[in-house]
BADO-24428 format. One record per residue (C-alpha): residue number from 1; x, y, z; residue in three letters. Coordinates in nm, 3 decimals. Layout:
 seq       u       v       w type
 NUM       X       Y       Z  ALA
...
// end
This chain:
 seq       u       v       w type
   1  -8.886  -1.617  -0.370  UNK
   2  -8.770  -1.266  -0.476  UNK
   3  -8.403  -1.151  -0.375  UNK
   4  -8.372  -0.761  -0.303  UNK
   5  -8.018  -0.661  -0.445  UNK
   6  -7.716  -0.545  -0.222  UNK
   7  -7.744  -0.174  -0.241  UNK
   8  -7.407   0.043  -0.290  UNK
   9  -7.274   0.148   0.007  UNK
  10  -7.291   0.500   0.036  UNK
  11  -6.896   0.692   0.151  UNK
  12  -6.997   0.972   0.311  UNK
  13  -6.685   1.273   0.314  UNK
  14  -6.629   1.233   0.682  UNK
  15  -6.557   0.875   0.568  UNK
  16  -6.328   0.977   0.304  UNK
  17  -6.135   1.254   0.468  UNK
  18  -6.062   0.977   0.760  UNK
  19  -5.881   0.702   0.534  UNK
  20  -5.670   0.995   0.357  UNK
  21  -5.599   1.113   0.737  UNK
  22  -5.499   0.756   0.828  UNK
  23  -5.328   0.683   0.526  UNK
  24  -5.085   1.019   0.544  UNK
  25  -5.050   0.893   0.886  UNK
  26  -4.876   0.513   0.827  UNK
  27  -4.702   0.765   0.513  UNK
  28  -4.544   0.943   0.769  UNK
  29  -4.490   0.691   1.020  UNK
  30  -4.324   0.470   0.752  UNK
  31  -4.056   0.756   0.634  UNK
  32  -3.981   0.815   0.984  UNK
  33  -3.905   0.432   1.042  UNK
  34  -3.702   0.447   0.692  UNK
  35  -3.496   0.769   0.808  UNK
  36  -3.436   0.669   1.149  UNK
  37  -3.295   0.277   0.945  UNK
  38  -3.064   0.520   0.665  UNK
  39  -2.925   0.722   0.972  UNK
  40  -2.821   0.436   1.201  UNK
  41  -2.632   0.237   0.882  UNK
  42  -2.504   0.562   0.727  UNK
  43  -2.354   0.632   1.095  UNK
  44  -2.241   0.254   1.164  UNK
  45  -2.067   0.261   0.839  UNK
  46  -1.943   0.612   0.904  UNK
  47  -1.809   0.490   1.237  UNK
  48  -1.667   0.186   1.103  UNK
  49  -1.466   0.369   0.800  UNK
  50  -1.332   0.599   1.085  UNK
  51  -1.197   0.331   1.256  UNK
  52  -1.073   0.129   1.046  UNK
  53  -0.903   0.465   0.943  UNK
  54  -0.736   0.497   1.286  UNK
  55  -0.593   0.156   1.300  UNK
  56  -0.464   0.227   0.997  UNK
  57  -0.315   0.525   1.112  UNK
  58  -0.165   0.332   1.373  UNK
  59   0.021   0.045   1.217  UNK
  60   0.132   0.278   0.913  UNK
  61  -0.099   0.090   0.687  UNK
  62   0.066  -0.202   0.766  UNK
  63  -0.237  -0.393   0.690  UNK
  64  -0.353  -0.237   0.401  UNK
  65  -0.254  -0.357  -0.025  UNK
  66  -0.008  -0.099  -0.065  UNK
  67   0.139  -0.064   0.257  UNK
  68   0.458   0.106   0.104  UNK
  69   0.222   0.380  -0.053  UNK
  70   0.080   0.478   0.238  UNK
  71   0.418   0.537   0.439  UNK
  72   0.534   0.730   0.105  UNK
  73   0.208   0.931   0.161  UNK
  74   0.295   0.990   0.551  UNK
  75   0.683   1.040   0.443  UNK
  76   0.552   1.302   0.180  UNK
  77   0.327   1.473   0.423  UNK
  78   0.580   1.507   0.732  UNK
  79   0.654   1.875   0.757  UNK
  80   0.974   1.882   0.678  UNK
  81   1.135   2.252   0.717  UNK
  82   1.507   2.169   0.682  UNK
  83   1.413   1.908   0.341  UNK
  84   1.649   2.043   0.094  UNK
  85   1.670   1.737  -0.141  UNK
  86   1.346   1.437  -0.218  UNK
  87   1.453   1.086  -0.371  UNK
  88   1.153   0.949  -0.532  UNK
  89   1.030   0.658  -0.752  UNK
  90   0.898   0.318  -0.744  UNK
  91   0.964  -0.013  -0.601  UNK
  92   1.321  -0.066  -0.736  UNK
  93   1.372   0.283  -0.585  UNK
  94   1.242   0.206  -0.229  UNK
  95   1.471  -0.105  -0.214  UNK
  96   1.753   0.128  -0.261  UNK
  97   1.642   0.439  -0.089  UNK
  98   1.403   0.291   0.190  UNK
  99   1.188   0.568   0.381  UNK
 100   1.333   0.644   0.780  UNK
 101   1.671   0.467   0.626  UNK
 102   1.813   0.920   0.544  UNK
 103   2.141   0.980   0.626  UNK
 104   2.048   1.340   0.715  UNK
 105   1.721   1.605   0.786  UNK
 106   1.784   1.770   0.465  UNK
 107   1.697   1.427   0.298  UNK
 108   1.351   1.270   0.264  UNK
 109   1.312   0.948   0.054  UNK
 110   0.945   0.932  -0.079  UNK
 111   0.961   0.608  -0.302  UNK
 112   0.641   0.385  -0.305  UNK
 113   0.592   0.179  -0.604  UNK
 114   0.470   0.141  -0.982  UNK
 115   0.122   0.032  -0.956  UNK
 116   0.079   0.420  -0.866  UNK
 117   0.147   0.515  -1.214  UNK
 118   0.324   0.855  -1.276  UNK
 119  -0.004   1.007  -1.173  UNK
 120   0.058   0.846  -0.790  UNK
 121   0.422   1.008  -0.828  UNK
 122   0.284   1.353  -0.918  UNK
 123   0.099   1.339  -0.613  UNK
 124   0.322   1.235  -0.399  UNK
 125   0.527   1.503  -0.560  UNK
 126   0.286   1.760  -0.471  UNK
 127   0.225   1.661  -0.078  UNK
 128   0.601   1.622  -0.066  UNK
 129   0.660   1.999  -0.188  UNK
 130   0.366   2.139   0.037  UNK
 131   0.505   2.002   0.325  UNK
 132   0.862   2.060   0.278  UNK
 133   0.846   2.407   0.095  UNK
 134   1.244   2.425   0.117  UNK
 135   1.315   2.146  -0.123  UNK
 136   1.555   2.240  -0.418  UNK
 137   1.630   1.920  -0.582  UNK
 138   1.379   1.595  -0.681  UNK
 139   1.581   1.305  -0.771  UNK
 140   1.314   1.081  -0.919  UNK
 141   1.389   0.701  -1.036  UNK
 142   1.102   0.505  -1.251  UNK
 143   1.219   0.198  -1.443  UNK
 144   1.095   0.199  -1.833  UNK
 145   0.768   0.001  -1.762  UNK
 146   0.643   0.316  -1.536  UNK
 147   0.589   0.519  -1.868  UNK
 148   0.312   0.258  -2.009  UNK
 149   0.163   0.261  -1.709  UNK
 150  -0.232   0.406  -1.807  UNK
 151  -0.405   0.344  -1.508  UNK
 152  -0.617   0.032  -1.642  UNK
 153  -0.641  -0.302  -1.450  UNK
 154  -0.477  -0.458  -1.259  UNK
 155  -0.369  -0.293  -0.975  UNK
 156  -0.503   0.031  -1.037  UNK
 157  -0.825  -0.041  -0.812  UNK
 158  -0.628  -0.090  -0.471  UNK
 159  -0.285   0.050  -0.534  UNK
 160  -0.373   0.411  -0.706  UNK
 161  -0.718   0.494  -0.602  UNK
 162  -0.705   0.323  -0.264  UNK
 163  -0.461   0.576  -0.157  UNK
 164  -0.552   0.883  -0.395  UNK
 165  -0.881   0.975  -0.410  UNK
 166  -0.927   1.335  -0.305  UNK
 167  -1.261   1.482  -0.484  UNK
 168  -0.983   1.671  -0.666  UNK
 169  -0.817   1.373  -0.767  UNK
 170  -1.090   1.189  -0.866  UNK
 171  -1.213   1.519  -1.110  UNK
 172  -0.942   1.510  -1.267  UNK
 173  -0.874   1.137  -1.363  UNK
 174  -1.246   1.161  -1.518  UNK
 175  -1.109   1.428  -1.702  UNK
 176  -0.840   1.262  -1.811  UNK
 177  -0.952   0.920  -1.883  UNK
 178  -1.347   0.900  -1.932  UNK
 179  -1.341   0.558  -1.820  UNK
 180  -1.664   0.529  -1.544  UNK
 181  -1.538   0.201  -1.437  UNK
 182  -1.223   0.373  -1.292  UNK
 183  -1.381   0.666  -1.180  UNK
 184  -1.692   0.443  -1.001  UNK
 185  -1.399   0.258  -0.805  UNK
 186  -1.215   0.609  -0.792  UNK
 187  -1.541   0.773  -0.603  UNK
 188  -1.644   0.511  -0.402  UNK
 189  -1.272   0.512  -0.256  UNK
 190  -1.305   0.900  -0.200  UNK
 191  -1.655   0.822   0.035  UNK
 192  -1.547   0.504   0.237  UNK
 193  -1.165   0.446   0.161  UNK
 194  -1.114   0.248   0.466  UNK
 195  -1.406   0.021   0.442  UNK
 196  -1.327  -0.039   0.076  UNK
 197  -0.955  -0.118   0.161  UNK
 198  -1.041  -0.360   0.441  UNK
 199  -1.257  -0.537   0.175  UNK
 200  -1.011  -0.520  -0.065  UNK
 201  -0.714  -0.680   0.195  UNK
 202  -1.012  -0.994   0.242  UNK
 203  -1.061  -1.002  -0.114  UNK
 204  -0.873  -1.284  -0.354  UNK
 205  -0.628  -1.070  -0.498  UNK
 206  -0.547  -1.285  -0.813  UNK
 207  -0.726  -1.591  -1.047  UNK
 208  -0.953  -1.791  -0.861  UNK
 209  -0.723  -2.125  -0.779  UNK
 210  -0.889  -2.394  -0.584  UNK
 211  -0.921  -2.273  -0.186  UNK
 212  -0.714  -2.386   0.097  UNK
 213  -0.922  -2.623   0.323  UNK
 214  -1.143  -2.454   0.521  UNK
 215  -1.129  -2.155   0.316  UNK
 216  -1.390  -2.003   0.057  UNK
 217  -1.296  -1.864  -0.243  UNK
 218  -1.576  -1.642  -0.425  UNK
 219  -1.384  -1.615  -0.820  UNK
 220  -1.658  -1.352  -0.876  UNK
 221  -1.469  -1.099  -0.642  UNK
 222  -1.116  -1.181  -0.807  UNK
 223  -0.952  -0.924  -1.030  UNK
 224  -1.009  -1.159  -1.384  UNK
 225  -1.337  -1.237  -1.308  UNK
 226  -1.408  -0.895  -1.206  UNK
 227  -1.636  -0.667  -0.965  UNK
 228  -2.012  -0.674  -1.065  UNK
 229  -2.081  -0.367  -1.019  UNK
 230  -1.768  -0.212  -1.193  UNK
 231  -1.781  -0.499  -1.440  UNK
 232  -2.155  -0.292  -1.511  UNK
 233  -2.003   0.069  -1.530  UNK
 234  -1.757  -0.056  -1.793  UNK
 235  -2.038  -0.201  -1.982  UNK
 236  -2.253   0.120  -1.951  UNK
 237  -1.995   0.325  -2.069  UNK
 238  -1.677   0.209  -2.204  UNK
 239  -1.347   0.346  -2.207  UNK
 240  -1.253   0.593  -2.535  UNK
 241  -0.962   0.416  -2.706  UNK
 242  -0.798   0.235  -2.436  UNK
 243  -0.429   0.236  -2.438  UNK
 244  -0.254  -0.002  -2.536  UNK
 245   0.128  -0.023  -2.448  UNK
 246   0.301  -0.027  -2.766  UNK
 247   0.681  -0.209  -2.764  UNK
 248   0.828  -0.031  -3.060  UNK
 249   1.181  -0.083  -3.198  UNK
 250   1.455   0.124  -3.387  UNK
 251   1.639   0.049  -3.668  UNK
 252   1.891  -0.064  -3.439  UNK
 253   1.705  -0.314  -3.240  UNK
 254   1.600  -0.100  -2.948  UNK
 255   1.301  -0.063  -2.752  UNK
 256   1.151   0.280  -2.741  UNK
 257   1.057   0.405  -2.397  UNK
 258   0.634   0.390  -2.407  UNK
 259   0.480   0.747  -2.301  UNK
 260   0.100   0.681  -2.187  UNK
 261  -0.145   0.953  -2.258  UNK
 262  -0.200   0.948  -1.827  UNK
 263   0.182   0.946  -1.805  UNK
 264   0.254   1.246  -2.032  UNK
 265  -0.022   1.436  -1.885  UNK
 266   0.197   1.422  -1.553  UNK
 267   0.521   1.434  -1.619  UNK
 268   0.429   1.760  -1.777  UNK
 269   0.288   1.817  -1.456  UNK
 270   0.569   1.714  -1.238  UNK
 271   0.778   1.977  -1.437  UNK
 272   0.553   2.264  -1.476  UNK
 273   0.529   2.242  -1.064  UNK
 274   0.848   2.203  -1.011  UNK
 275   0.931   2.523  -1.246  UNK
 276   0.669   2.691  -1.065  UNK
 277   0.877   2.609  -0.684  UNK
 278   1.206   2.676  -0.824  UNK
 279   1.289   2.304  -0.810  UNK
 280   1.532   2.138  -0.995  UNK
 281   1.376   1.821  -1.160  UNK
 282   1.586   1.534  -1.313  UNK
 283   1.352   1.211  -1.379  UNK
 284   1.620   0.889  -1.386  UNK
 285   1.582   0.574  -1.567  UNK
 286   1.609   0.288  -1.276  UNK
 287   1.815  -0.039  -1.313  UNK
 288   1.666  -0.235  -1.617  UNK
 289   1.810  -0.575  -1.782  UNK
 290   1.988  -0.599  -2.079  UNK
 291   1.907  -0.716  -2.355  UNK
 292   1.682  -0.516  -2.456  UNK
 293   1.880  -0.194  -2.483  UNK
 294   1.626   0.118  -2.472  UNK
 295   1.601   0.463  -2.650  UNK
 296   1.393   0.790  -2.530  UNK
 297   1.326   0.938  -2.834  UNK
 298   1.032   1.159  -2.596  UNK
 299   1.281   1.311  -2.367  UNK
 300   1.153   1.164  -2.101  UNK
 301   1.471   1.120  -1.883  UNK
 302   1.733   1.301  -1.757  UNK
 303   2.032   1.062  -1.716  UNK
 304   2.159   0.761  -1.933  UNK
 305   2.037   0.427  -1.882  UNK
 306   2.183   0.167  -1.601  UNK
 307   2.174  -0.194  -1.756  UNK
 308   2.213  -0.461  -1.489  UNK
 309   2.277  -0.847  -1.527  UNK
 310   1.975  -1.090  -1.547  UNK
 311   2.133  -1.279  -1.262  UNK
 312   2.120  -1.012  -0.999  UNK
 313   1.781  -0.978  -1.021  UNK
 314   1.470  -1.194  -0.852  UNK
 315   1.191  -1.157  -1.116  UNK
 316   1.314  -0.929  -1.369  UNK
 317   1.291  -0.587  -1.200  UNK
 318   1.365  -0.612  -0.845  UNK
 319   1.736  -0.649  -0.698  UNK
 320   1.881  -0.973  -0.489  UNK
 321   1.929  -0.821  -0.173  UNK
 322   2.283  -0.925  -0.172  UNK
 323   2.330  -0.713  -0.464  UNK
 324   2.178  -0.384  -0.318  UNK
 325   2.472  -0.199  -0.254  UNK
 326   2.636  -0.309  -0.577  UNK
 327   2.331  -0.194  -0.794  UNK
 328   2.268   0.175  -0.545  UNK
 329   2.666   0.249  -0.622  UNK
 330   2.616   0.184  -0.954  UNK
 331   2.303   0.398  -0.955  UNK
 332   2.477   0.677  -0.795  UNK
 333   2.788   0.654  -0.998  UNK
 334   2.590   0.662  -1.362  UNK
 335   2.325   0.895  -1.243  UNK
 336   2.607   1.150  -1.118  UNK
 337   2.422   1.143  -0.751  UNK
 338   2.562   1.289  -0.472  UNK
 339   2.701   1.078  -0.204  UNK
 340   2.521   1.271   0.047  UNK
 341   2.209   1.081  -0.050  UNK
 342   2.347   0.729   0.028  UNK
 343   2.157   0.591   0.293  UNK
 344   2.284   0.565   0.650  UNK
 345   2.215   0.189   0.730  UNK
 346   2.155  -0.068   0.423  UNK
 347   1.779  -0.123   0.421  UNK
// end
C-alpha cells in the first residue's frame, strides 16, 4: 500500500495579513485592559493617601509616629504676623516649652524632638521664619546627643522623612549623604507620605519579641531585621563612610560635643538664614547629667552648659514632671532667658 505524503499547507497573504490584524488587535485590547487596571490602583491609592492625609489633618497627627513633629510643623507654619520671638529644640525642650502652652502672640514655641536631627530643626526653622516674617530672636535648645545625630537608623525612617520630604528636601539629603537606602525611604515618603505613615503606625516598631495572643508579629518588617526592599538599596549601593559618633575626651576628662557631617552642614545653615532675616540666633545646650562634664571645642553653642542631677530625670534625658519647673527656672536663669518666655500654664 503506498502512502501519499501530507503536503505543506500553503499561507496565502490574505492569511497572513489577518493573524497580524488579529494579533495587533488582542495587543491593543490587552494595554487597554492594563491601563484602565494602573489607573483605577494609582487613583485608589491616590484617594486613599489623601485621606488618610485629612484625618491626619484633623486629629493633629495624633495618630501618626511623631505626633509632636507634626504639631511643630503646623506650629511653624501658622502665620504668625505679631511672632517676635521662636523657642525651639527637641524633646527636653517641648516638655518645658510645650506648643499652645505661650504666654503671649509675640511667642511661638516650635519644639518637636531629636529623632529630627538638626536637619528637621533647620526646617522647621525655615517654615517658622516664612510664616512669621517678624521674628527677631530664635532661642533654640538641643541637648549634646542632637550634634551626633547623622540621620542613619533608627528613627530616621518615620521621624525625619515621614514628616520632611519635600522634592527639595529629599535633593538635598542625596546630596548630602549618598546613602540610596535613605533617600529610597526619603522618596517614597515624598509620593505617598500618608499611606507610608499609616503602615509605619501598624508596623512593629522595635525587635521582634514574641506576639501578644491573638496578635501577629512579622520580625521581617521590624527596624533590626529591616525593610526588604531598603535592606536591597543599601546593598546596591552603600553608604560612603558612614558616621560614626565619636565620644572623645580632653585632657581633663571631658566629653567633646560630637559635630556630624549632616549636623554641621545645618547649623551652618540655621545661621547663614538667620543672618540673611536679620535674626538673632543663639543655639543652647539643654539640661544634660553630670558626670560627664562636656566641652565645645566647635563653637557650637551659645550659652554655658546646665548640669542636672541623675535623680530628676526618668531615663537619662527627659525631666520628672515634678521637676519641670525646677529644671525650666534653671534653664532660664543659666541661659540668661527672658521671663517673658515662661509659659503661661505648666504643661
Amino acid at each position: 500500500m503506498t502512502v501519499a505524503s501530507a503536503e505543506p499547507r500553503t499561507i496565502t497573504p490574505a492569511a497572513q495579513s489577518a493573524a497580524v490584524v488579529a494579533t495587533r488587535a488582542q495587543l491593543r485590547r490587552f494595554l487597554r485592559v492594563a491601563a484602565g487596571f494602573i489607573s483605577g490602583l494609582v487613583l485608589v491609592v491616590w484617594a486613599t493617601d489623601f485621606l488618610l492625609g485629612v484625618r491626619n489633618a484633623a486629629d493633629h497627627g495624633k495618630k501618626m509616629i511623631g505626633s509632636e513633629v507634626y504639631q511643630a510643623i503646623e506650629a511653624a507654619r501658622r502665620p504668625g504676623p505679631e511672632v517676635t520671638t521662636l523657642v525651639m529644640g527637641d524633646s527636653v525642650a517641648r516638655q518645658l516649652f510645650r506648643p499652645g502652652t505661650e504666654p503671649r502672640a509675640d511667642v511661638r514655641y516650635v519644639t518637636s524632638n531629636y529623632a529630627i536631627a538638626v536637619a528637621g530643626q533647620y526646617y522647621l526653622l525655615e517654615e517658622a521664619l516664612k510664616h512669621c516674617p517678624n521674628v527677631r530672636s530664635v532661642e533654640m535648645l538641643l541637648v549634646v546627643g542632637v550634634w551626633g545625630h547623622d540621620l542613619g537608623p533608627p528613627y530616621t525612617d518615620d521621624y525625619f522623612c515621614g514628616h520632611f520630604h519635600s522634592a527639595a528636601q529629599v535633593a538635598e539629603v542625596w546630596r548630602l549623604k549618598h546613602d540610596v537606602r535613605l533617600t529610597t525611604t526619603h522618596a517614597a515618603r515624598w509620593l505617598l507620605p500618608n499611606l507610608l505613615a499609616e503602615n509605619a503606625v501598624r508596623r512593629p516598631q522595635g525587635p521582634a519579641e514574641p506576639a501578644p495572643q491573638g496578635q501577629p508579629m512579622h520580625g521581617w518588617l521590624t527596624p533590626t531585621g529591616g525593610e526588604p526592599v531598603l535592606t536591597l538599596a543599601a546593598k546596591v549601593l552603600p553608604p560612603r563612610q558612614p558616621y560614626v559618633m565619636p565620644y572623645d575626651k580632653t585632657p581633663a576628662g571631658e566629653v567633646l560635643v560630637p559635630l556630624s557631617p549632616v549636623s554641621k552642614h545645618y547649623l551652618d545653615k540655621m545661621r547663614s538664614l538667620c543672618r540673611e532675616k536679620g535674626v538673632r540666633l543663639r543655639v543652647l545646650p539643654g539640661p544634660c547629667v553630670t558626670p560627664p562634664r562636656y566641652f565645645d571645642n566647635k563653637g557650637i553653642y551659645d550659652g554655658q552648659f546646665v548640669y542636672v542631677d541623675e535623680s530628676i530625670l526618668s531615663d537619662g534625658t527627659h525631666v520628672k514632671p515634678q521637676y519641670l519647673e525646677q529644671v525650666r527656672t534653671e534653664v532660664m536663669t543659666v541661659h540668661g532667658l527672658d521671663p517673658a518666655l515662661l509659659p503661661k500654664t505648666a504643661p
